[in-house]
C-alpha positions in Angstrom: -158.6 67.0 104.9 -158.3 71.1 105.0 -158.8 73.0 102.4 -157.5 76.2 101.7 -159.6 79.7 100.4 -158.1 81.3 97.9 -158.0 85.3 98.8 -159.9 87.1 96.4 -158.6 90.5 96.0 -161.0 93.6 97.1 -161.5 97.0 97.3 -162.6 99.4 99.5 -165.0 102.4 98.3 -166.0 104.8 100.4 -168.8 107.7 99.1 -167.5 111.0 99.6 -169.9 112.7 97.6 -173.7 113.6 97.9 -176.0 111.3 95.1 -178.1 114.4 95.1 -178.3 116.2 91.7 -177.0 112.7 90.4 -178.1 110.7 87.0 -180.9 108.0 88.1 -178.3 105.6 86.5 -175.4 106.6 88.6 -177.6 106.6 92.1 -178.4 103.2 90.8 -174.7 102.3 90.4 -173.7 103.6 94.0 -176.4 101.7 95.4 -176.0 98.2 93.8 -172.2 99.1 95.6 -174.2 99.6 99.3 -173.4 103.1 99.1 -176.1 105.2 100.3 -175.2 107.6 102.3 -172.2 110.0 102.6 -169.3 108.3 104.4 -170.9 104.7 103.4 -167.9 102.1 103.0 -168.5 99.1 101.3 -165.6 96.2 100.6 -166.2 94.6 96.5 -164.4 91.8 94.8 -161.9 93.8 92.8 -163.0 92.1 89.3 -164.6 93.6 86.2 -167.9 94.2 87.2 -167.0 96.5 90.1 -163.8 98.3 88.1 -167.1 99.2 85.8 -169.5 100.5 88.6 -166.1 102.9 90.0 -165.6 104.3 86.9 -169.5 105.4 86.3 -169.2 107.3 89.9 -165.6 107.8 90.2 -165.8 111.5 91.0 -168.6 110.5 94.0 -166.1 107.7 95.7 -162.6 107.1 97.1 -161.0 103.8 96.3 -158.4 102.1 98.5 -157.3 98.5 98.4 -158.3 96.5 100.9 
């Protein structure tokens, strides 16, 4: 019998930004996303959690849907 994956939704974020001169708590928040460098891309669930971890950083990253 086959069974069929849902598709989650995601997003893309992309840092566009330098984390230097940044909060300790916002680093923290780019990295838990994989960001670590500038021009780091990263694909997230697009759920609660990660809406809440954009919005802390939103003026470091660019969002796309994926």
């Amino acid at each position: 019998m086959a069974t069929k994956k849902a598709k989650v939704a995601t997003v893309q974020v992309k840092l566009v930004k330098s984390l230097i001169g940044s909060k300790k708590d916002q680093i923290a928040t780019a990295e838990a996303l994989g960001l670590h460098k500038i021009g780091d891309v990263t694909v997230q669930p697009d759920n609660a959690a990660t809406k809440g971890k954009i919005t802390k950083i939103i003026h470091l990253v660019e969002v796309t849907n994926a």
